[in-house]
C-alpha positions as CSV (number, residue, x, y, z in Angstrom):
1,X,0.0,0.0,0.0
2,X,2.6,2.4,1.0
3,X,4.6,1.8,-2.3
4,X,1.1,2.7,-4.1
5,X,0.8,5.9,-2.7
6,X,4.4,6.6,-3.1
7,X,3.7,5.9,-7.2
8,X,1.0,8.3,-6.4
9,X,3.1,10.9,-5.1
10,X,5.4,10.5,-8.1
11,X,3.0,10.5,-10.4
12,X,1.5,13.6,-9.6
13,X,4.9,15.3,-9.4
14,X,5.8,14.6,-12.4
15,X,2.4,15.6,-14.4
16,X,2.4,18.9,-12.0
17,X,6.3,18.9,-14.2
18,X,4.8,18.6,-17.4
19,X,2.0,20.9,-16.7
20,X,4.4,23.6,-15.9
21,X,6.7,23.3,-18.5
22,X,3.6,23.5,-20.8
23,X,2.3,26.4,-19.2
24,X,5.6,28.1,-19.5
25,X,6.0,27.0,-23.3
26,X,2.6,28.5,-23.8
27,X,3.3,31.7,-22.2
28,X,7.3,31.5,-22.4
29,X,9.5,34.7,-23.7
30,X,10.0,35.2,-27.2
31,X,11.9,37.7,-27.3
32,X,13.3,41.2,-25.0
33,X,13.5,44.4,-25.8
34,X,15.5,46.6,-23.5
35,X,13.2,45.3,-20.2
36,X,10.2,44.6,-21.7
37,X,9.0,40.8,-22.5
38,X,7.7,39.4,-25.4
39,X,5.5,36.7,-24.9
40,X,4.7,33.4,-27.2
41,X,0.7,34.4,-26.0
42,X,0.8,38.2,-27.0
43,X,2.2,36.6,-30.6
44,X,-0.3,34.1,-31.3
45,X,-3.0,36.7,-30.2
46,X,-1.5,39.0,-32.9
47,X,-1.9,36.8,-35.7
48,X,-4.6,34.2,-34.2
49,X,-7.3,35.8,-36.9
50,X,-4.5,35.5,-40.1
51,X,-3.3,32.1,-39.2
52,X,-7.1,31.0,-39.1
53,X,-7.8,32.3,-42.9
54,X,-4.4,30.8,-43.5
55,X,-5.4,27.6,-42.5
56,X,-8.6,27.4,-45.0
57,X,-6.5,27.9,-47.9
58,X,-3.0,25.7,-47.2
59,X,-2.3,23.0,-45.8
60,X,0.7,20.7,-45.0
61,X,4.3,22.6,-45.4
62,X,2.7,25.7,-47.2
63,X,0.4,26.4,-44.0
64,X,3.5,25.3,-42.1
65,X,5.8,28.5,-43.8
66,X,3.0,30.5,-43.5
67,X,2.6,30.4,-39.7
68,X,6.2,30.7,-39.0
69,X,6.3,34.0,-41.8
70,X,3.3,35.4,-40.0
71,X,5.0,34.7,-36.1
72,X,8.3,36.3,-37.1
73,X,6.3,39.1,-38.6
74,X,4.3,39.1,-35.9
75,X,7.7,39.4,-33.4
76,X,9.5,42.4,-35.1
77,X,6.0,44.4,-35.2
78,X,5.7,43.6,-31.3
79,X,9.4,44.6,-30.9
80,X,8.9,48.1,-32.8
81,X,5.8,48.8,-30.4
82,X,7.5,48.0,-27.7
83,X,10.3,50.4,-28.4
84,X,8.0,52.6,-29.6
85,X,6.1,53.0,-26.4
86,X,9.3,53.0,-24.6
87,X,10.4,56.0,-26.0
88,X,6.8,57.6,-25.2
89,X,7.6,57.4,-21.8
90,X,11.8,58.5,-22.2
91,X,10.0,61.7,-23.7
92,X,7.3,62.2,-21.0
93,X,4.8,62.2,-23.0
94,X,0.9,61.9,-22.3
95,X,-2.3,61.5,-23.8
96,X,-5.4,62.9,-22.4
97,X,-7.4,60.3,-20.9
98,X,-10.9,61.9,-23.1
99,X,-8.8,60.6,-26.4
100,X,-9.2,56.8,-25.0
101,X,-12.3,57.4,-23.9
102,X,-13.4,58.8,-27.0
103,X,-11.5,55.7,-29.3
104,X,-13.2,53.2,-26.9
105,X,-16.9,54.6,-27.4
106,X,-16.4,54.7,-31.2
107,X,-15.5,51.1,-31.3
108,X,-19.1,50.8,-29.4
109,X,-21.1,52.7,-31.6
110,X,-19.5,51.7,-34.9
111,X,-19.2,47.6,-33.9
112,X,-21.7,47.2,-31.3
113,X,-24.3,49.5,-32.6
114,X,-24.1,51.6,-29.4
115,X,-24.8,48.5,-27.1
116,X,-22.2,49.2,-23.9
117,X,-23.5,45.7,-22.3
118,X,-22.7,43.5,-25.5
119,X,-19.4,45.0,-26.1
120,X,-18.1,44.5,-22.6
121,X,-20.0,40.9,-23.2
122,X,-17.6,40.3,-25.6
123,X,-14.6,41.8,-24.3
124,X,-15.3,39.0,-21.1
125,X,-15.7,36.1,-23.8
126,X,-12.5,37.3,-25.4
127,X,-10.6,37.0,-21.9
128,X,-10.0,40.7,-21.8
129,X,-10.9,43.3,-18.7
130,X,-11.8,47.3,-19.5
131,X,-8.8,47.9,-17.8
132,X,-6.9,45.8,-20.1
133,X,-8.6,46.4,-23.4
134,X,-8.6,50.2,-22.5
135,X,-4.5,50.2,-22.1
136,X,-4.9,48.6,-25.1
137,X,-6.3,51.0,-27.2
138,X,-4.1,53.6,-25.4
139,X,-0.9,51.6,-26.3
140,X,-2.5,51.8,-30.4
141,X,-3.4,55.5,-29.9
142,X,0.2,56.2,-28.4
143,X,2.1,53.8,-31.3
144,X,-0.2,55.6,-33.9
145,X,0.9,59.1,-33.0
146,X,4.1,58.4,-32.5
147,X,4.5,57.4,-35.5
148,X,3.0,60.0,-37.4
149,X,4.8,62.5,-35.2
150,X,7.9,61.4,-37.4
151,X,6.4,62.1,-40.6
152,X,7.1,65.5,-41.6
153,X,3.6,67.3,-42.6
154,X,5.3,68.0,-46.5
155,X,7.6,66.7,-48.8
156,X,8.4,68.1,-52.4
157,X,8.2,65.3,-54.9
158,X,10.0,66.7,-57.9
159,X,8.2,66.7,-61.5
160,X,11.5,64.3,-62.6
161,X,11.1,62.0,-60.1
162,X,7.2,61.8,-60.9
163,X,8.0,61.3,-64.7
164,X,10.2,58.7,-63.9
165,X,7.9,56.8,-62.1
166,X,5.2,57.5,-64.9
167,X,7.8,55.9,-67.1
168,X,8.9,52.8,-65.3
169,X,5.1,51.8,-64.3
170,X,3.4,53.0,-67.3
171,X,2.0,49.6,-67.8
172,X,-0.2,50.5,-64.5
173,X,-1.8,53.5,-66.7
174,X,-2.7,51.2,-70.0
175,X,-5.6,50.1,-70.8
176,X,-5.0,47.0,-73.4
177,X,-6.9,46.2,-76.2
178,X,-9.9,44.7,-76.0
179,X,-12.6,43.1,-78.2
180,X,-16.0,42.3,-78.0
181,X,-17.2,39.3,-79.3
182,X,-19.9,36.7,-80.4
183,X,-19.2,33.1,-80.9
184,X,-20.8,30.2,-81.8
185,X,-19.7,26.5,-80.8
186,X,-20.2,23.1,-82.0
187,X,-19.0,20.2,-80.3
188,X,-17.5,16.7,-81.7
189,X,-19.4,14.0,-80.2
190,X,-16.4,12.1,-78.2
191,X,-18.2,8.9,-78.8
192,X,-17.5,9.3,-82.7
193,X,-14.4,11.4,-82.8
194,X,-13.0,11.4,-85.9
195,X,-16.0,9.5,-87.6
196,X,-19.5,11.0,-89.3
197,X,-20.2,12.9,-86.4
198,X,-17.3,15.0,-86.8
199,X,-18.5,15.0,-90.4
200,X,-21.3,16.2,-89.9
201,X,-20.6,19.0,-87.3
202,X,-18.1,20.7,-89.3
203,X,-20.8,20.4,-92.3
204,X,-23.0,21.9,-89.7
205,X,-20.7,24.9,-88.8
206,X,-19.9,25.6,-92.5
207,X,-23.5,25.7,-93.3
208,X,-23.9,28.0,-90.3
209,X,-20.9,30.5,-91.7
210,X,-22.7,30.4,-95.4
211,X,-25.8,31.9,-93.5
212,X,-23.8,34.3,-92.2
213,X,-22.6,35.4,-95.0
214,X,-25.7,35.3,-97.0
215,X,-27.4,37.6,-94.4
216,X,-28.5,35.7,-91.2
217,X,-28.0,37.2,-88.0
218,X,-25.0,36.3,-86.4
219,X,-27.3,36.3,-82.7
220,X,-30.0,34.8,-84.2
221,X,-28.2,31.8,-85.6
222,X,-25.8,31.5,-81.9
223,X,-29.2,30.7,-80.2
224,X,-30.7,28.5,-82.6
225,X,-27.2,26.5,-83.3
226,X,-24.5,27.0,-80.8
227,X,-23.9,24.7,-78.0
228,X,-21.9,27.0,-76.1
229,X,-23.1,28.4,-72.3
230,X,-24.0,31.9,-74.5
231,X,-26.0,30.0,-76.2
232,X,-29.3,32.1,-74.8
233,X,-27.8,35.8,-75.2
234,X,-26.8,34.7,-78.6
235,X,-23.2,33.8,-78.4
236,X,-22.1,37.1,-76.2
237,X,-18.6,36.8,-75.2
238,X,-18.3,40.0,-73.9
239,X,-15.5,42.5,-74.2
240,X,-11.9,39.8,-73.8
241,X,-8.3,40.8,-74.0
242,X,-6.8,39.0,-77.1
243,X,-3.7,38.0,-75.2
244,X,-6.3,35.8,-73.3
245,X,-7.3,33.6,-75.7
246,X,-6.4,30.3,-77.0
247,X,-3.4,31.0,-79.3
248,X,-5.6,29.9,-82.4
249,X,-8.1,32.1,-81.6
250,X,-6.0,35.1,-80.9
251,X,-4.4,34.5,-84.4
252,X,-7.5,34.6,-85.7
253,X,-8.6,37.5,-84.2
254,X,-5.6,39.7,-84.2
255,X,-6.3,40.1,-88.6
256,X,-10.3,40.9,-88.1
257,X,-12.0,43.8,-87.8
258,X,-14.8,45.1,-86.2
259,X,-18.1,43.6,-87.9
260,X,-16.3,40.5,-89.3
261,X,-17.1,37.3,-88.8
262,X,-14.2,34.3,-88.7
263,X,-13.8,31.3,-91.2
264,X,-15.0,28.1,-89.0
265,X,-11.8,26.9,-86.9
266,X,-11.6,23.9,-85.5
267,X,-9.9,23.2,-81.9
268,X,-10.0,20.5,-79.3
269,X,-12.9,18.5,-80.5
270,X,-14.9,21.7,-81.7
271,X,-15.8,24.5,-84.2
272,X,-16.0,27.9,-83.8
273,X,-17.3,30.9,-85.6
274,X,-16.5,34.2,-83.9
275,X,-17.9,37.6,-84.8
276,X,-15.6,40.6,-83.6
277,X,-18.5,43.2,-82.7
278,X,-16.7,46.2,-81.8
279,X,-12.9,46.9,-81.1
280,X,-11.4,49.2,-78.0
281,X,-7.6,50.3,-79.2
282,X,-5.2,50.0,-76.2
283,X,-4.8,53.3,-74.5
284,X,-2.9,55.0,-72.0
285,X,-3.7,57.8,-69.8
286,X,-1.7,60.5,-69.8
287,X,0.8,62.0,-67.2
288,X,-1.4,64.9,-66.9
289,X,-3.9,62.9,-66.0
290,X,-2.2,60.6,-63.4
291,X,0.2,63.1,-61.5
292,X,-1.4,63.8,-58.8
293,X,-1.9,60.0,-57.8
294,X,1.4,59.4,-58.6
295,X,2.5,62.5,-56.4
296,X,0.7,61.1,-53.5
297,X,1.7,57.6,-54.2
298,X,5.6,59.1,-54.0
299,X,5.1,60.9,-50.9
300,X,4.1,58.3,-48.6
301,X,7.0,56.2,-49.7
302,X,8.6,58.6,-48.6
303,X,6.8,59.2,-45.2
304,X,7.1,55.0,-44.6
305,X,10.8,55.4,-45.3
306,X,11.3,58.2,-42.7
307,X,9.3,56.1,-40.8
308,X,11.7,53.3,-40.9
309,X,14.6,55.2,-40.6
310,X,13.2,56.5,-37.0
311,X,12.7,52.6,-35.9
312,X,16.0,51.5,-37.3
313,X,17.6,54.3,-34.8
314,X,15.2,53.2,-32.0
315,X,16.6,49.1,-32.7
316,X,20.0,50.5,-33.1
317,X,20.0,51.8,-29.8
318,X,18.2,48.9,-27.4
319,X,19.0,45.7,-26.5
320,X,17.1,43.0,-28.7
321,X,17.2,39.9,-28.3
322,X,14.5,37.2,-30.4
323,X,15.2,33.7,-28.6
């Protein structure tokens, strides 16, 4: 008896072991910077809602790589806020306790619909206190401003600099050509492949082209003839890029113009008969046109760079450490 309870004893010390060692995996340090902790809890927190979309589109290695990506991304971004509000509080800073109260009844209204008692429902269901979420939102308010508090309120984009950029993306301001076209479809029978079925539908389809050309509505014979899924709105294809197509059908396309209607071509167990109904010419807008977007576009690259260079001083300075 006494040797059972001593097995007893044991046993419980050692899963009281295991428990622990869990407990301190789960919420163990990830990393330190300067005297603050980052925790393995506070990163899977961060990137709890990605990793769960994540998860319904990989799976295996990919979901794998993804996780890891999304934790180490996860670890530098709690690093920079952390070093971020540390040098909030080197400064002396402060916030006025309204601005948080203000954030925090916006989230109410615009999420909750106004409804204090579900929102502080949810915040218990999420594991979080008001005292918590509320130093929270003051942490985001204090890393928001502090960051734009390094962005100087102008820059001067030059015109050169703005060309150049037209020049290099200008791809970004073309439109590329596009047709609109009608089509109608006749498909082999795979049963007789190659035999008097096949015969017979490219009889069919010729027949359906002499029409054409005699005077029959291109529309009219699509939805009496064309076993296609446009079938109904009489062979509408809709406005395509060229580049898209088959490279058969491209070919074909690339020598017609608007109104004409194709010789019958025959690809992959079918025939087809396409009518180009209207042509759009690629186009591109012009810098005129575009400056100020790419103007904007310039000077917040510029404001995320000084950004950066502001955090690369902060991490140049502390003591970092990612274990």
């Amino acid at each position: 008896m006494r040797s059972f309870f001593s097995f007893l004893i044991l046993f419980f010390v050692i899963a009281s072991s295991l428990l622990l060692a869990e407990e301190e995996v789960i919420n163990g340090i990830a990393a330190i910077a300067n005297n603050d902790v980052i925790t393995f809890s506070q990163i899977r927190e961060l990137v709890a809602a990605q990793e769960r979309a994540a998860s319904e589109t990989l799976q295996g290695q990919a979901l794998l790589d993804k996780v890891k990506e999304l934790r180490q991304a996860a670890v530098k971004d709690l690093i920079d806020r952390s070093l971020i509000l540390q040098d909030y509080k080197k400064k002396e800073f402060s916030i006025p306790e309204y601005v948080i109260d203000d954030s925090i009844q916006k989230i109410i209204r615009e999420e909750f619909g106004g409804d204090r008692t579900a929102f502080v429902k949810t915040l218990q269901a999420q594991g979080y206190s008001m005292a918590r979420f509320r130093q929270v939102q003051k942490d985001k308010i204090i890393v928001s401003a502090m960051r734009s508090s390094k962005i100087k309120e102008s820059y001067v984009v030059s015109p050169v600099k703005i060309k150049a950029y037209y020049e290099k993306n200008q791809t970004t301001y073309t439109t590329p050509e596009q047709v609109k076209l009608r089509m109608i479809v006749l498909h082999e029978s795979k049963q007789n492949s190659g035999g008097t079925t096949s015969v017979s539908k490219k009889s069919m389809a010729n027949e359906i082209r002499q029409k054409i050309a005699e005077g029959a509505e291109f529309d009219r014979m699509a939805q009496m003839y064309s076993e296609d899924s446009t079938q109904d709105s009489g062979g509408d294809f809709g406005w395509v890029e060229p580049k898209t197509l088959n490279d058969a059908l491209h070919k074909t396309i690339s020598s017609m113009k608007a109104g004409e209607v194709s010789p019958v071509i025959e690809l992959d167990n079918a025939f087809y008969i396409i009518m180009v109904e209207a042509i759009k010419k690629a186009s591109s807008k012009p810098l005129a046109e575009v400056e100020q977007e790419i103007e904007q576009r310039l000077m917040e690259e510029e404001m995320l760079k000084a950004q950066e260079r502001w955090l690369k001083g902060l991490r140049e300075k502390a003591y970092i450490k990612i274990l």
